[in-house]
TORMARVEX-616875 format. One record per residue: residue in three letters; y, x, z of N, C-alpha, C in turn. Coordinates in steps of 0.001 Angstrom, whole numbers, padded with zeros to 6 digits, always signed. Layout:
N
ALAYXZYXZYXZ ...
This chain:
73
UNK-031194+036459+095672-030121+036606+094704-030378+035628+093563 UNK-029586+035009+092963-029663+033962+092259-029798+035110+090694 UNK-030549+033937+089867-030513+034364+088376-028931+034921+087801 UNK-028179+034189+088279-026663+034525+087499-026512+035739+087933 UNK-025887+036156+089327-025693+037121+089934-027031+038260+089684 UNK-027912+038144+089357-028756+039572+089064-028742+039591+087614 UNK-027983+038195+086748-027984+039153+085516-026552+039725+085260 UNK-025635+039459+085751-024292+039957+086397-024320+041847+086526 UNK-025686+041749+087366-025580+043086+088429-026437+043895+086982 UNK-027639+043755+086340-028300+044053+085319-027134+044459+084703 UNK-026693+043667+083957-025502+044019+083116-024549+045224+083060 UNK-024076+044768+084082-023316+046022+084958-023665+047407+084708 UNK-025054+047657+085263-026103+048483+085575-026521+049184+084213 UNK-026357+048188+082723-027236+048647+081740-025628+048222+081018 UNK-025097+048831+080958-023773+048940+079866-023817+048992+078434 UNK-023657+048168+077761-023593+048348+075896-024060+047060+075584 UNK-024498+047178+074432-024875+045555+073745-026695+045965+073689 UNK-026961+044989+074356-028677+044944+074168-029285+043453+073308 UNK-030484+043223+072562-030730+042727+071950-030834+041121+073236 UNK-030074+040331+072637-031006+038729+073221-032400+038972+073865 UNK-032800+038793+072945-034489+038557+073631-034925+039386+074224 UNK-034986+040948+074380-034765+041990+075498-034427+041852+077240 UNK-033109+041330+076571-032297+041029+078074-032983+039236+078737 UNK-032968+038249+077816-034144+037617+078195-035518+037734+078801 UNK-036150+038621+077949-037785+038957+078524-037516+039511+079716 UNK-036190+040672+080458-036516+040701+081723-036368+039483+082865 UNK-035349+038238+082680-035206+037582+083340-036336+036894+083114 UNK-036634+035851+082138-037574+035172+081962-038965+035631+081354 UNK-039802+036614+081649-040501+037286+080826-042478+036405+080748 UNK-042290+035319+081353-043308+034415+080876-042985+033511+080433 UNK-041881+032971+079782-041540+032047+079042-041600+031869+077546 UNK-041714+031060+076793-041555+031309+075373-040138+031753+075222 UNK-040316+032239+074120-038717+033464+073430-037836+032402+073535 UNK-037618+031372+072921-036992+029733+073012-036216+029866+073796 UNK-037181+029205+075338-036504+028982+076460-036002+029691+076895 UNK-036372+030647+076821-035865+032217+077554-034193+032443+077216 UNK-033994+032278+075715-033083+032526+075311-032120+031209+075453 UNK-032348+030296+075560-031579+029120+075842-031579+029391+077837 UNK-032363+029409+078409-031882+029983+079800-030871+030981+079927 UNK-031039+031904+079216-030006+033538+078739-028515+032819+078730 UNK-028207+031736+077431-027354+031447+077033-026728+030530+078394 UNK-027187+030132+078763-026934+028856+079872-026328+029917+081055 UNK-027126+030967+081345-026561+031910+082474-025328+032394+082234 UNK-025067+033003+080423-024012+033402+080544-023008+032957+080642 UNK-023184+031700+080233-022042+030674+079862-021819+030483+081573 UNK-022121+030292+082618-022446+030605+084008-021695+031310+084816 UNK-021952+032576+084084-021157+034104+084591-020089+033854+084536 UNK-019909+033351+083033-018455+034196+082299-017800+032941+083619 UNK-018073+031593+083484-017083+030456+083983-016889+031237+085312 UNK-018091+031561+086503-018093+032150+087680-016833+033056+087846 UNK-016786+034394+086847-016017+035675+086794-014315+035133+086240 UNK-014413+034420+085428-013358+033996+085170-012686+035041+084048 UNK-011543+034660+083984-010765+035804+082983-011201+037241+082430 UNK-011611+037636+083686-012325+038969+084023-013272+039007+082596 UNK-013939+037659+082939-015183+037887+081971-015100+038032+080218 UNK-013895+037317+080177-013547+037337+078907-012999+038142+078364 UNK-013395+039524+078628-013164+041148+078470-014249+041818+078685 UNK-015099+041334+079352-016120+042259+079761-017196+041719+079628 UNK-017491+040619+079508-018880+040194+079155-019222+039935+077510 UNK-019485+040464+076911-019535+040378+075376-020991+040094+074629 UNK-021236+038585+074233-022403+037823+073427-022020+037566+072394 UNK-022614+038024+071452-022729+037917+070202-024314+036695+069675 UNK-024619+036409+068322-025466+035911+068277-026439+036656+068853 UNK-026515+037973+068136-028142+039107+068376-027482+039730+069704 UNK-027051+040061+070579-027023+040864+071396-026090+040573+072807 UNK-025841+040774+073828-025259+040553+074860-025327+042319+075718 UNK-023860+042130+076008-023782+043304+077536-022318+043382+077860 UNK-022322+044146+078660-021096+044492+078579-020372+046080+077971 UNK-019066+046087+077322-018801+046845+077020-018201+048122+077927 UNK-018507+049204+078055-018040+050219+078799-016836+050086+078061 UNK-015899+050363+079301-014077+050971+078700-013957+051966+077379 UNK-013333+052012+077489-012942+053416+076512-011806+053597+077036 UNK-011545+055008+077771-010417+055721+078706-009426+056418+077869 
């Protein structure tokens, strides 16, 4: 499974806004905080293009935090 697609599925999986470097340290968790987070940014930017429209509702990055937002029904 590629990096994009398991942080896709993570995401999914862990619903709300989690801190950057958090959601970094699991993908990249021997890297300096840096890269990690410039890899982070590079994936999402990744996703969102991958998912398309979709994403631009549901994938939500802020400076400090990234996830996705659960609905509200």
């Amino acid at each position: 499974m590629s990096t994009i697609a398991a942080a896709g599925r993570w995401l999914a999986v862990h619903p709300g806004l989690r801190s950057r470097p958090r959601v970094a340290a699991v993908f990249w968790p021997d890297v300096l905080d840096e890269s990690a987070r410039t890899s982070l940014r590079t994936t999402l930017a990744t996703l969102r293009r991958e998912l398309g429209e979709l994403a631009a509702n549901a994938v939500i990055a802020t400076r400090d935090r990234v996830g996705i937002e659960p609905r509200a029904e």
